[in-house]
TORDREN-914797 format. One record per residue: residue number from 1; y, x, z of N, C-alpha, C, O in turn. Coordinates in steps of 0.001 Angstrom, whole numbers, always signed. Atoms other than C-alpha are relative to their C-alpha. Layout:
BEGIN
NUM,Y,X,Z,Y,X,Z,Y,X,Z,Y,X,Z
...
***
This chain:
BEGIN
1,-390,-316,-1376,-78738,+36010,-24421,+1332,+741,-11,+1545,+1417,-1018
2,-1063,-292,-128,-75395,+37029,-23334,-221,+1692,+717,+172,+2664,+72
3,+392,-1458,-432,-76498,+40305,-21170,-1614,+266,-175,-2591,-463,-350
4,+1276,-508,+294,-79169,+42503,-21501,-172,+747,+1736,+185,+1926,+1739
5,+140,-470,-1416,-79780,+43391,-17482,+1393,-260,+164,+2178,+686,+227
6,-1641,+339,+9,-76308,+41464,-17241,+316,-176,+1422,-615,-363,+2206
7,-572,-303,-1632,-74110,+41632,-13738,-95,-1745,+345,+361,-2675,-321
8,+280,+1529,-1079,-75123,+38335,-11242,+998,-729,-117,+2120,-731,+390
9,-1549,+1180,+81,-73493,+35345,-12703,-390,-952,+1177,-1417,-878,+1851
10,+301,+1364,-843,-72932,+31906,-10534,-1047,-796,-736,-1256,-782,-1949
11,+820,+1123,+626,-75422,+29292,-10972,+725,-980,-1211,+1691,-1605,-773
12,-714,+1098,+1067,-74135,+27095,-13974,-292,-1140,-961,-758,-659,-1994
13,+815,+1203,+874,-75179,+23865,-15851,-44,+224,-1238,+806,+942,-1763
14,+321,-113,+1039,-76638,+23578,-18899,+938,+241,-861,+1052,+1020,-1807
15,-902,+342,+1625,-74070,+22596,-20853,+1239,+999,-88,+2278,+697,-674
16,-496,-1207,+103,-72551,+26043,-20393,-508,+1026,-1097,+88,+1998,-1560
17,+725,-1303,+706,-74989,+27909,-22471,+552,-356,-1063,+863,+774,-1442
18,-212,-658,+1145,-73665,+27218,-25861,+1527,+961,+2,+1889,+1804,-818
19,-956,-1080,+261,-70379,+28689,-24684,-35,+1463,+178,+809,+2322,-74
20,+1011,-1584,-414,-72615,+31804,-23593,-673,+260,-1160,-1048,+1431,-1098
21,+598,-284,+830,-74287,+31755,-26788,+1387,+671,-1048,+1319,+1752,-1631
22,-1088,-418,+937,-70639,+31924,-28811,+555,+811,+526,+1271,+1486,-214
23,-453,-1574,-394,-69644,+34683,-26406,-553,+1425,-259,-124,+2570,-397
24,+1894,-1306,+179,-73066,+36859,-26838,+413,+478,-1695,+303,+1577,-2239
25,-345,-229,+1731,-71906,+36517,-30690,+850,+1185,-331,+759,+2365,-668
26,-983,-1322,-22,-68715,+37578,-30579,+368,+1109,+674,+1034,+1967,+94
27,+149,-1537,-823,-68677,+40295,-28450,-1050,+1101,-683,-870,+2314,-577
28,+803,-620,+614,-71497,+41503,-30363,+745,+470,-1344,+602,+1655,-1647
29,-509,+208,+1076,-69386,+40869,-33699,+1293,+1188,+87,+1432,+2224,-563
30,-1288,-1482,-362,-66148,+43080,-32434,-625,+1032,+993,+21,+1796,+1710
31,+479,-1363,-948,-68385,+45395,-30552,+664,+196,+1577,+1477,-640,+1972
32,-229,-145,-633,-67929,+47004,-27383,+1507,+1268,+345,+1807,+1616,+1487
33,-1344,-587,+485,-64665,+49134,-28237,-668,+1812,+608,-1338,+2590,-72
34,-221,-1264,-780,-64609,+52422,-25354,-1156,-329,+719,-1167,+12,+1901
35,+1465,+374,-926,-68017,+51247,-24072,+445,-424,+994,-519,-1144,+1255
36,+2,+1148,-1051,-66597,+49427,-20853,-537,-1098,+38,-918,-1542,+1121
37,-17,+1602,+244,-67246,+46173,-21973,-1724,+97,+511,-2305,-621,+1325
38,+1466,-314,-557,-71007,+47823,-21767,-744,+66,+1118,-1814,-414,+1493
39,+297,-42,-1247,-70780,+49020,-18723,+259,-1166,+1033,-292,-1004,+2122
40,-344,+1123,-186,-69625,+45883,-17623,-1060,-747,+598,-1339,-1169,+1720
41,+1347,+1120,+267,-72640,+44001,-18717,-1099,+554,+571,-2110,-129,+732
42,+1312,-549,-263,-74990,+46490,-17482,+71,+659,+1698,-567,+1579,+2209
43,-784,-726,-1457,-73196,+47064,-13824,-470,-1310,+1437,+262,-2215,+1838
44,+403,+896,-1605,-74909,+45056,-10490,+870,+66,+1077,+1109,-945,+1736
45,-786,-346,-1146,-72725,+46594,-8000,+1533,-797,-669,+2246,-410,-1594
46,-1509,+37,+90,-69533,+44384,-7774,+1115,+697,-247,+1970,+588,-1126
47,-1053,-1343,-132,-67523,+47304,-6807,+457,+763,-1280,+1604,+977,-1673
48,-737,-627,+832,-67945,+49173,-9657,-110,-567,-1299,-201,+64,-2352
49,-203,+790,+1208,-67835,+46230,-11978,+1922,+25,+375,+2693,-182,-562
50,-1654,+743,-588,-63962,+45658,-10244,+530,+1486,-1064,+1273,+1283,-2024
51,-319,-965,+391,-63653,+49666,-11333,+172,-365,-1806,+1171,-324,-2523
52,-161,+245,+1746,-64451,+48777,-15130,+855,-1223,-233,+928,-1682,-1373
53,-1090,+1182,+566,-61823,+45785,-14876,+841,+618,+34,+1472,+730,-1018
54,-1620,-1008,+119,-58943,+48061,-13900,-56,+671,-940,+1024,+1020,-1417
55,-65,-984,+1291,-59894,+50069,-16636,+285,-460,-1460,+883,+85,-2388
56,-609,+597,+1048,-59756,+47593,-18996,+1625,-830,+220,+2295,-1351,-672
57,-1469,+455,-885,-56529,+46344,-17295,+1156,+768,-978,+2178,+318,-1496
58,-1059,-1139,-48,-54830,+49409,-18246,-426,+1153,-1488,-65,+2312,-1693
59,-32,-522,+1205,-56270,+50003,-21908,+1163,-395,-1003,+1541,-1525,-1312
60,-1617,+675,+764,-52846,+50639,-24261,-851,-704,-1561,-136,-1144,-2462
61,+655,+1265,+1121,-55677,+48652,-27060,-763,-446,+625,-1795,+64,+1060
62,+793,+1266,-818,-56714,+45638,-25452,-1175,-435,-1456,-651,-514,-2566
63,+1267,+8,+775,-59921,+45069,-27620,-546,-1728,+48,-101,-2285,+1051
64,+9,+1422,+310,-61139,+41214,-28564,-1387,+49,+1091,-1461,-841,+1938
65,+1327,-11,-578,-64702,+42113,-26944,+489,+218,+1828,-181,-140,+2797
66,-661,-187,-1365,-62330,+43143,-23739,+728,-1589,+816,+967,-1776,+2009
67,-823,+821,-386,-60583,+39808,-23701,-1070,-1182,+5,-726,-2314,+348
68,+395,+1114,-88,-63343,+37799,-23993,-1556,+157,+1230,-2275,-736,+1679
69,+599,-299,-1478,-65539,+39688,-21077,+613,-544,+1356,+87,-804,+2438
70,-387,+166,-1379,-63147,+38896,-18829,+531,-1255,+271,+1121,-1636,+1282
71,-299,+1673,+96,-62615,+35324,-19752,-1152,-599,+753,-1043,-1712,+1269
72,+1153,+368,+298,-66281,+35234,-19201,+81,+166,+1779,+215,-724,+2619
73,-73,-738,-1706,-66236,+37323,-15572,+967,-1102,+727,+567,-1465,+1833
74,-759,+740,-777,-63451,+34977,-14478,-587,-1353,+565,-424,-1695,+1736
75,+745,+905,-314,-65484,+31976,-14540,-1603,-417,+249,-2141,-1488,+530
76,+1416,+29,-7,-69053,+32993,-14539,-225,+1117,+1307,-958,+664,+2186
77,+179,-961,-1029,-69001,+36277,-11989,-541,-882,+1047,-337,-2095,+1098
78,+548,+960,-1319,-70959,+35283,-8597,+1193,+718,+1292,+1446,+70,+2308
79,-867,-596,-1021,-68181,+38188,-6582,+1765,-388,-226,+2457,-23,-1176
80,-1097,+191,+597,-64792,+36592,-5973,+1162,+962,-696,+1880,+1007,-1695
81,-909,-1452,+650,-63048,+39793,-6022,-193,+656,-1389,+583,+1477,-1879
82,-497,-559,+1440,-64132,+40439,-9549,+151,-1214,-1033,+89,-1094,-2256
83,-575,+1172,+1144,-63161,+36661,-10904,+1227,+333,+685,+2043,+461,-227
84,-1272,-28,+264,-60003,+37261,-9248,+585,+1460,-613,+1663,+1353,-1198
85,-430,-1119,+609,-59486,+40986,-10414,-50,-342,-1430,+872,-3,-2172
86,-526,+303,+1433,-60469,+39412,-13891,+815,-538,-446,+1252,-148,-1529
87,-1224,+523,+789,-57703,+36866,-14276,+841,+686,+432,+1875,+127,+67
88,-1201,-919,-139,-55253,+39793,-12863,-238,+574,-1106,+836,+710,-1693
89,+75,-929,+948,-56657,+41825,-15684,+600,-583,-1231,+1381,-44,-2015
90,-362,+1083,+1357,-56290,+38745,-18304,+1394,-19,-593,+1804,+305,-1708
91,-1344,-837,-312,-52948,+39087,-17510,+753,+660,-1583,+1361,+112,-2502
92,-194,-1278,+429,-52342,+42198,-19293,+132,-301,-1654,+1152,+98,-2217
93,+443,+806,+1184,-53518,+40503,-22779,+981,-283,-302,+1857,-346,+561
94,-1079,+646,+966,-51159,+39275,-25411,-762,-1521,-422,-1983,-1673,-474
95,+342,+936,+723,-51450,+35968,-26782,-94,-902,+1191,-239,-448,+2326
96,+247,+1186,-460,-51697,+32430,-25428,-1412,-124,+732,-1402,-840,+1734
97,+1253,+243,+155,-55542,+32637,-25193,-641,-6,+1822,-1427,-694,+2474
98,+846,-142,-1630,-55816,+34416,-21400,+636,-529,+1059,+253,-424,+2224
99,-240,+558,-1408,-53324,+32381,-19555,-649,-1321,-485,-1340,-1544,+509
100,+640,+1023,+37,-54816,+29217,-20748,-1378,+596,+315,-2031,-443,+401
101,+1430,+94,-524,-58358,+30563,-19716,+291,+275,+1857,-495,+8,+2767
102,-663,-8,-1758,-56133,+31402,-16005,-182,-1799,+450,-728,-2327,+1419
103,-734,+1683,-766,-54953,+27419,-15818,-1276,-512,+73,-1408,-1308,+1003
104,+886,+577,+17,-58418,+26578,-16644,-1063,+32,+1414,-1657,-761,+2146
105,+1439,-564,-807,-60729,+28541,-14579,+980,-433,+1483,+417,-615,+2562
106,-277,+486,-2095,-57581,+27472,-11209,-234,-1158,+121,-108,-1611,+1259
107,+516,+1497,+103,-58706,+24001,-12154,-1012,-146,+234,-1131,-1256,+752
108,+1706,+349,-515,-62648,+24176,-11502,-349,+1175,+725,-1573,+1257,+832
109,-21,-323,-845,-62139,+26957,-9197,-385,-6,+1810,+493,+102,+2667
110,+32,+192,-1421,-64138,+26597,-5642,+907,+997,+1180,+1611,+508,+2063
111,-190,-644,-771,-63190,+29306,-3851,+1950,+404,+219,+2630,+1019,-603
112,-1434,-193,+150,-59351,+29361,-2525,+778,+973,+315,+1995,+969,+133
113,-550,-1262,+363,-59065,+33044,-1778,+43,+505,-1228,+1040,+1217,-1351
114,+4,+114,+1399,-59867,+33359,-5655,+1209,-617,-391,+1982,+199,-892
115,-1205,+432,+809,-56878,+30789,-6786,+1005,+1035,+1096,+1617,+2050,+763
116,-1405,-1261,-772,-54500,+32789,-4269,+338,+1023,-582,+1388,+1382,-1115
117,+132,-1823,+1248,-55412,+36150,-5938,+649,-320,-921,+1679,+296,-1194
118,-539,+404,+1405,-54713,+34227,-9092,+1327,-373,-147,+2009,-95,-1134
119,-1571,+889,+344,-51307,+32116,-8274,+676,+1742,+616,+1862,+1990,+395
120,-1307,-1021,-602,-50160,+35877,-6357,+75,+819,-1739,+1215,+932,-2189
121,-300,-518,+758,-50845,+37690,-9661,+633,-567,-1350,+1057,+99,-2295
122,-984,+349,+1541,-49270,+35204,-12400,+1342,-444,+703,+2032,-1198,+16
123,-1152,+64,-893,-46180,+35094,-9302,+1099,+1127,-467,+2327,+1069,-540
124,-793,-948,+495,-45244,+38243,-10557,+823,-206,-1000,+467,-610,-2107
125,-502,+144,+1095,-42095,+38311,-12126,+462,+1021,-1489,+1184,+1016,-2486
126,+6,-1220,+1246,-42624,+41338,-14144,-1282,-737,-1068,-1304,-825,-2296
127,+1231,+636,+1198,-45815,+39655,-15711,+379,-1076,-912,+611,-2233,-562
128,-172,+1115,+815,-45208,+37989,-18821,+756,-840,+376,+359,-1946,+743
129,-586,+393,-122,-41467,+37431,-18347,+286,-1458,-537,-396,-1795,-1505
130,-320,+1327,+811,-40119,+33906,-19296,-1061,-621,-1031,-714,-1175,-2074
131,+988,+649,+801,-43313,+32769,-20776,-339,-1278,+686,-786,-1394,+1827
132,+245,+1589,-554,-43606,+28902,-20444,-1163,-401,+771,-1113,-1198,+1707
133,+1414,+652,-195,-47580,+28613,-20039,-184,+1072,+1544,-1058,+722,+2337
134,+126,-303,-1111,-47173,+31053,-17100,+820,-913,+919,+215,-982,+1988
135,-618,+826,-976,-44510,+28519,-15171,-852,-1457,-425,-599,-2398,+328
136,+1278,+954,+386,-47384,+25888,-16836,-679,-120,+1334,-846,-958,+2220
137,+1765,+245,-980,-50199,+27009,-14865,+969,+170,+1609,+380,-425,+2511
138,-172,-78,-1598,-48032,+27786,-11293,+33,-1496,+299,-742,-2007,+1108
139,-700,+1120,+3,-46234,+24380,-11781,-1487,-1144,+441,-1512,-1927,+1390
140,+1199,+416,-191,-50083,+23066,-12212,-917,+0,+1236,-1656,-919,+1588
141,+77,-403,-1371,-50916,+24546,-9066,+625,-504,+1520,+83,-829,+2577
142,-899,+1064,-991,-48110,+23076,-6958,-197,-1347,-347,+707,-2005,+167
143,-227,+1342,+264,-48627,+19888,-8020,-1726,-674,+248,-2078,-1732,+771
144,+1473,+137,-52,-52542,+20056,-8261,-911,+495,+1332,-1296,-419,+2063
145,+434,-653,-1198,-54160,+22211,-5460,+10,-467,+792,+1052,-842,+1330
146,-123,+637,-1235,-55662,+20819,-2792,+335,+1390,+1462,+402,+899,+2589
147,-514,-872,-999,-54684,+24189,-396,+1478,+428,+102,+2097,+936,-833
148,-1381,-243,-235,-51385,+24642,+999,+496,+1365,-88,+1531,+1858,-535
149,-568,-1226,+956,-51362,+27695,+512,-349,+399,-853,+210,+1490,-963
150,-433,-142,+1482,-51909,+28080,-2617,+973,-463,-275,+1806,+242,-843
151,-1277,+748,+1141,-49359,+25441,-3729,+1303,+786,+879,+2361,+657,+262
152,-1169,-258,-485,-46749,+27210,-1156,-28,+1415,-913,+1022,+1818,-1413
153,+17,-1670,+583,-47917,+30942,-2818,+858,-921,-1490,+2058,-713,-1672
154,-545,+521,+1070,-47220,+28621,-6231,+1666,-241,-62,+2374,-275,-1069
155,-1998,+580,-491,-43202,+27660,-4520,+239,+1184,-506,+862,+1423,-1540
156,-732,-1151,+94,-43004,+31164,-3989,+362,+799,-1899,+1500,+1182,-2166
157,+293,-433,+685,-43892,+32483,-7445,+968,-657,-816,+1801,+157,-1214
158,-673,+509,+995,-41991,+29863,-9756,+1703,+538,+1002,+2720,+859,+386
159,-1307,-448,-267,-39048,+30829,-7129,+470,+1138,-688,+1539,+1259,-1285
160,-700,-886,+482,-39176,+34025,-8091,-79,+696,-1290,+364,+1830,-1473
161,+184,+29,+1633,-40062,+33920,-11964,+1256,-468,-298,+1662,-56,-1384
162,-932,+434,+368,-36942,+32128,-11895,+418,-1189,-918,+1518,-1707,-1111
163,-163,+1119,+1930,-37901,+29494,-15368,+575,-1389,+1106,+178,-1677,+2236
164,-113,+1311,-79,-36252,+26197,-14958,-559,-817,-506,-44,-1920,-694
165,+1022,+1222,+771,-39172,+24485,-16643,-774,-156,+1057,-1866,-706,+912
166,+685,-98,-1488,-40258,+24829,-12987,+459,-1642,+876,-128,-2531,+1493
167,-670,+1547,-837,-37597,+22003,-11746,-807,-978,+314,-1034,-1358,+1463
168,+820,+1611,-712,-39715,+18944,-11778,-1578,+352,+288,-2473,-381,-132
169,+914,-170,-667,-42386,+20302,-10292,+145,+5,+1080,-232,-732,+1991
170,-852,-27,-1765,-40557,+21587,-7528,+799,-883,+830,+1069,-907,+2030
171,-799,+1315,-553,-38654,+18654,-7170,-917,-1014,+696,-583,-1536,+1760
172,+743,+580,-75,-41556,+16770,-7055,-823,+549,+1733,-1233,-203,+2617
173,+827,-332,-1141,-43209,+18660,-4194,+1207,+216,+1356,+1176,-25,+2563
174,-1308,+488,-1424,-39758,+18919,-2278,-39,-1041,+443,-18,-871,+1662
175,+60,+1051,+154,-39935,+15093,-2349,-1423,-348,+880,-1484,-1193,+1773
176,+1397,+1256,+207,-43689,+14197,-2065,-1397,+1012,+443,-2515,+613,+115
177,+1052,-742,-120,-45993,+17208,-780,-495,-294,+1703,+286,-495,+2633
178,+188,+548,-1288,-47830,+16397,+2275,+120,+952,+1282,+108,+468,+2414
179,-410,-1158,-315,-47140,+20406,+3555,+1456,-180,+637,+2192,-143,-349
180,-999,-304,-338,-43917,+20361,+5617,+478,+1587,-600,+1616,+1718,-1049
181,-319,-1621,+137,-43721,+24306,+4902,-618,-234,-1717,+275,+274,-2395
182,-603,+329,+1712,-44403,+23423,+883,+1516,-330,-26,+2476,+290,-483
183,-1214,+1383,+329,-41793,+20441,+1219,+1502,+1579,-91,+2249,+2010,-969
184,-1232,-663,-143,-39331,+23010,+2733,+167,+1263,-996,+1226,+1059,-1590
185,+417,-792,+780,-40120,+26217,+529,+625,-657,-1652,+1459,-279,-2475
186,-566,+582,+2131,-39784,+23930,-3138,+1109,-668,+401,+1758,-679,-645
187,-1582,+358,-252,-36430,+22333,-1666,+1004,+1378,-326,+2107,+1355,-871
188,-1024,-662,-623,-35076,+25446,-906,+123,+1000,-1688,+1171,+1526,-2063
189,+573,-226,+1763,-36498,+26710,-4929,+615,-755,-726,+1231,-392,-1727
190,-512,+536,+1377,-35474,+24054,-6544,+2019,-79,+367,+2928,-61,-463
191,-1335,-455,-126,-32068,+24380,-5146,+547,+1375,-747,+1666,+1544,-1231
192,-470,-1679,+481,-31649,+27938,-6349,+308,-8,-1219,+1375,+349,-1719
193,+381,+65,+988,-33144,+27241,-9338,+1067,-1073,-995,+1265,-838,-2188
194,-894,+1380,+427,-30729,+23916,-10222,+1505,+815,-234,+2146,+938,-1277
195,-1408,-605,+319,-27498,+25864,-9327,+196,+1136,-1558,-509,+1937,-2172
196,-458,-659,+1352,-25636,+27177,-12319,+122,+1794,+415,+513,+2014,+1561
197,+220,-1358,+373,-25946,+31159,-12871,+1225,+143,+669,+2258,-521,+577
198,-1624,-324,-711,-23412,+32708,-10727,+408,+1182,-1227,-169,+1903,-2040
199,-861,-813,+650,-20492,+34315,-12060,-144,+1660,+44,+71,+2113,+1169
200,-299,-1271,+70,-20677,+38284,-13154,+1646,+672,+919,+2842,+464,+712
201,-1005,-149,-537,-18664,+39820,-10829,+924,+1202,-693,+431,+2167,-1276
202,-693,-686,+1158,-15574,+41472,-12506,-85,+1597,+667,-172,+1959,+1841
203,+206,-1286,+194,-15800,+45138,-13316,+1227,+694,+916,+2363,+222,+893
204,-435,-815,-1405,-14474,+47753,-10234,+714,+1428,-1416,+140,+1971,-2359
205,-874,-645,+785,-11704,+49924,-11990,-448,+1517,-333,-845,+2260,+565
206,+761,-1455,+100,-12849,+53198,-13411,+1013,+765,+795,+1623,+374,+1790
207,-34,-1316,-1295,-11718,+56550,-11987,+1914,+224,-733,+2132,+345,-1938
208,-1022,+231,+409,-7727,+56544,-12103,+394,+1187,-926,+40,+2270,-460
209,-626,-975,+1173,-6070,+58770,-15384,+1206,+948,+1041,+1831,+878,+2100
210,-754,-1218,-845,-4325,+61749,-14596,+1946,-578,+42,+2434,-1188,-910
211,-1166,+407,-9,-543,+61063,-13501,+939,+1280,+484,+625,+2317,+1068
212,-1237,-1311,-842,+2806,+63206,-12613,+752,-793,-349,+595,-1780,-1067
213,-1074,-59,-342,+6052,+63128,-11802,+660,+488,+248,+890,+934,+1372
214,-973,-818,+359,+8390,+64581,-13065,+1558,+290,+898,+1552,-683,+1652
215,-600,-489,-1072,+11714,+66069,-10807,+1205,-929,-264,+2318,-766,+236
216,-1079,+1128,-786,+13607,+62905,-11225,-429,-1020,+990,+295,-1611,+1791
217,+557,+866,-902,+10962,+60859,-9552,-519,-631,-1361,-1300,-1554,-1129
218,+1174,+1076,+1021,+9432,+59333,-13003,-1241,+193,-8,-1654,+1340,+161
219,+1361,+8,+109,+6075,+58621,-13287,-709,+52,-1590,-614,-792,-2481
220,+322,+184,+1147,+4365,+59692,-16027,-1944,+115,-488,-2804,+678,+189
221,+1523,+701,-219,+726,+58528,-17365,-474,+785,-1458,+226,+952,-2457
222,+1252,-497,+789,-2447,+60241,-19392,+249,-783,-1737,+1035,-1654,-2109
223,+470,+1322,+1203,-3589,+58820,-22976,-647,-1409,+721,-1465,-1458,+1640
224,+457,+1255,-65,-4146,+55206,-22808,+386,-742,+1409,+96,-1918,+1628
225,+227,+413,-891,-3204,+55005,-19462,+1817,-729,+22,+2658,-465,-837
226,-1909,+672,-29,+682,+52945,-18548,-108,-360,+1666,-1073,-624,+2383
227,-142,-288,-1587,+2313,+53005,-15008,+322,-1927,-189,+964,-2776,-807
228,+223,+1850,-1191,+1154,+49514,-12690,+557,+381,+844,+579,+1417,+1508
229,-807,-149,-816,+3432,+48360,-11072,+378,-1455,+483,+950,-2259,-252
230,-209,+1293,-419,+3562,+45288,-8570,+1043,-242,+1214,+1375,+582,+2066
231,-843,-275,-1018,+5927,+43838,-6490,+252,-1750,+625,-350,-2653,+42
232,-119,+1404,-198,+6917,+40462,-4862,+1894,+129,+240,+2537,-694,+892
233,-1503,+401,-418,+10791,+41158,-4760,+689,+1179,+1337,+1625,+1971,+1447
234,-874,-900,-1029,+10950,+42611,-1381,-1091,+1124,+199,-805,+2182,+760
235,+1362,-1075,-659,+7103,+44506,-1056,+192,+697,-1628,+15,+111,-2696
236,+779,-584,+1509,+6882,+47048,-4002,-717,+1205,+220,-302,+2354,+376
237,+1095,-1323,-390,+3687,+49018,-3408,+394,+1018,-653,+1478,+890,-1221
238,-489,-968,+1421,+3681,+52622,-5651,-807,-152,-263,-1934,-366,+184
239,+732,+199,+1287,+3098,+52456,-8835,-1035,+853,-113,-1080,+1827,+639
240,+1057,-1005,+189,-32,+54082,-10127,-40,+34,-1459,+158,-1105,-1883
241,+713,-69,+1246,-958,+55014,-13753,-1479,-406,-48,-2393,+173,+540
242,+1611,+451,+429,-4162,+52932,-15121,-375,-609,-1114,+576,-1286,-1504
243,-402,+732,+1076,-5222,+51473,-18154,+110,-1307,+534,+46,-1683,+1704
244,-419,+1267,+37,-4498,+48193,-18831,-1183,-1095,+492,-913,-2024,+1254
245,+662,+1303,-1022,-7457,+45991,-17765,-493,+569,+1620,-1042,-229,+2379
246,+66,-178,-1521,-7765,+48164,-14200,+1112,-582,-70,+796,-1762,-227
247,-758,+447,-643,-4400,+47220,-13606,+165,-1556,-185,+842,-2115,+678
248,+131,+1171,-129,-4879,+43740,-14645,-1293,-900,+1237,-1434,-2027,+1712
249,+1641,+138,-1028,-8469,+43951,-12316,+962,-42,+1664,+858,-799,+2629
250,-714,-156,-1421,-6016,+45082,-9465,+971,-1041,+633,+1178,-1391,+1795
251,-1047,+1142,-266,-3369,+42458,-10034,-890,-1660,+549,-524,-2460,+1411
252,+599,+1020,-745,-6299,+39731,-9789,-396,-103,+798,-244,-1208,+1317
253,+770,+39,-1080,-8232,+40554,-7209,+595,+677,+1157,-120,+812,+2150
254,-1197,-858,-1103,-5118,+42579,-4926,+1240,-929,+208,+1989,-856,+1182
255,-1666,+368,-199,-2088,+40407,-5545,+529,-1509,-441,+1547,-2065,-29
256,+41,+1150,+910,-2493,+37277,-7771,+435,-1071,+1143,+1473,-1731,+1193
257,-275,+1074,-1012,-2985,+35155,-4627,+1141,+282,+779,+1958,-636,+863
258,-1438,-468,-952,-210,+36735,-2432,+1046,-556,+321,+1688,-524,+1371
259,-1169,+1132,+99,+2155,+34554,-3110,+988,+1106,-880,+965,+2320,-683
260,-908,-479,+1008,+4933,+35440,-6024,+212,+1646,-352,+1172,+2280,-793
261,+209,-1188,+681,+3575,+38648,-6648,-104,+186,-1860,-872,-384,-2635
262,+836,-26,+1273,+3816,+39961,-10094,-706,+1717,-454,-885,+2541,+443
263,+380,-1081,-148,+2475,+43011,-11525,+359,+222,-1784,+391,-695,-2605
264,-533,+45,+1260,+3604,+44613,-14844,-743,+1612,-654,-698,+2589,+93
265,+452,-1423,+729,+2018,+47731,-17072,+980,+37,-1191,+1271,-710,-2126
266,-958,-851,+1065,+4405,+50064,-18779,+1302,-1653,-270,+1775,-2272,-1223
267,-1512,+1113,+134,+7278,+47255,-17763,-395,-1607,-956,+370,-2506,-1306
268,+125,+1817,+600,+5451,+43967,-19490,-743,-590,+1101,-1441,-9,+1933
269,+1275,+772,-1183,+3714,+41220,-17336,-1435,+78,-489,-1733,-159,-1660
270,+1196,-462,+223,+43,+42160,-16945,-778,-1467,-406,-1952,-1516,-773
271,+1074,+909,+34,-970,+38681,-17253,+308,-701,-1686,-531,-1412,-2238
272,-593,+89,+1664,+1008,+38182,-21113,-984,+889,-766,-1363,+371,-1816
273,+505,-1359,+620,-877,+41376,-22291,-1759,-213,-249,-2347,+753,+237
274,+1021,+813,+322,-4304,+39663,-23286,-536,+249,-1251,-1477,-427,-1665
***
């Protein structure tokens, strides 16, 4: 037997019990770590079964007997709120093992406040950054799921995970989803997602070096710093002391376009000085 006064699973077919028999094992085999896993098994009240999932949620040693309770809770529990608090918890886990028991359990999944819970918490893009089998199972979701919202929560989520292993999913449901508010949502995703990485915008000039001027009118400049100085002929702003890539920052983005402006540090052209 898997529990001993164990928390109210769903009804389930036979041909479940030997994977209840190889759970009863191992869990027995790596023990119950901080006793949760115990209380777990020995807890009726939903509520404060949800309490002993956050707890294992938020153990800094995730325990083998921890990871395979809540594999168990995700697809066997009878309260949705603690199959979906378990695959939020699963989450948390290292290894391949608990998002493939996520993709599984949103695949024979009845209940579609349950996959919601599930597609909002593997949406997160702090959870298990750039990991493939998490843009797997959303991608699986948009493409699979018969509720619209789910597969639109799924748009949202690969939108904002960001992976481009997302594209032909999203393409696919921009194209071909029977959801107007999907269709529009993964258009507007896979657009984002397609465009090339915008450009770093160039660096805002640090804090200008100390300058004087001396009682003929010369300008004279700090360590490192050389007097900028632009002009088009007839406009010549004053010069300032800066180093050399502010005043090259100033010449591109102040004067470049202007028309036959040039701009020069310590008397060379700023754009030679490379």
């Amino acid at each position: 037997m898997l529990w001993t006064l164990a928390a109210p699973l769903r009804a389930q077919p036979a041909s479940t019990a030997a994977a209840h028999i190889e759970l009863s094992s191992r869990t027995a085999a790596v023990g119950n770590g901080d006793g949760l896993v115990g209380r777990f098994k020995d807890e009726k009240d939903p509520l404060k079964r949800l309490e002993v999932l956050q707890q294992l949620s938020i153990q800094k040693n995730h325990s083998e007997a921890g990871r395979l309770l809540l594999t168990h809770a995700l697809s066997e529990d009878y309260s949705d709120k603690v199959r979906t608090a378990a695959g939020a918890a699963l989450l948390s886990y290292d290894g391949e093992q608990p998002v493939r028991a996520l993709e599984a359990a949103l695949g024979t999944e009845q209940g579609e406040g349950v996959r919601l819970g599930l597609c909002a918490a593997l949406s997160s893009a702090t959870v298990r950054p750039d990991d493939a089998l998490v843009a797997e199972a959303l991608s699986q979701l948009l493409t699979q799921d018969a509720n619209a919202s789910v597969r639109l929560c799924a748009v949202k989520g690969l939108d904002a995970r960001g992976d481009r292993r997302a594209l032909a999913a999203l393409n696919a449901a921009a194209s071909h989803d029977e959801s107007p508010a999907v269709r529009k949502e993964a258009k507007k995703a896979f657009a984002a997602l397609f465009a090339p990485p915008k450009a770093k915008p160039a660096p805002k000039p640090k804090a200008r070096p100390l300058e004087t001027v001396d009682e003929t009118g010369h300008l004279h400049c700090g360590a490192d710093a050389g007097v900028c100085q632009c002009t088009n002929g007839v406009i010549t702003p004053r010069a300032h002391c800066l180093l050399l890539e502010d005043c090259r920052h100033l010449y591109e983005t102040s004067y470049q376009n202007e028309g036959n402006f040039e701009c020069t540090w310590d008397g060379q052209d700023v754009e030679q000085q490379r």
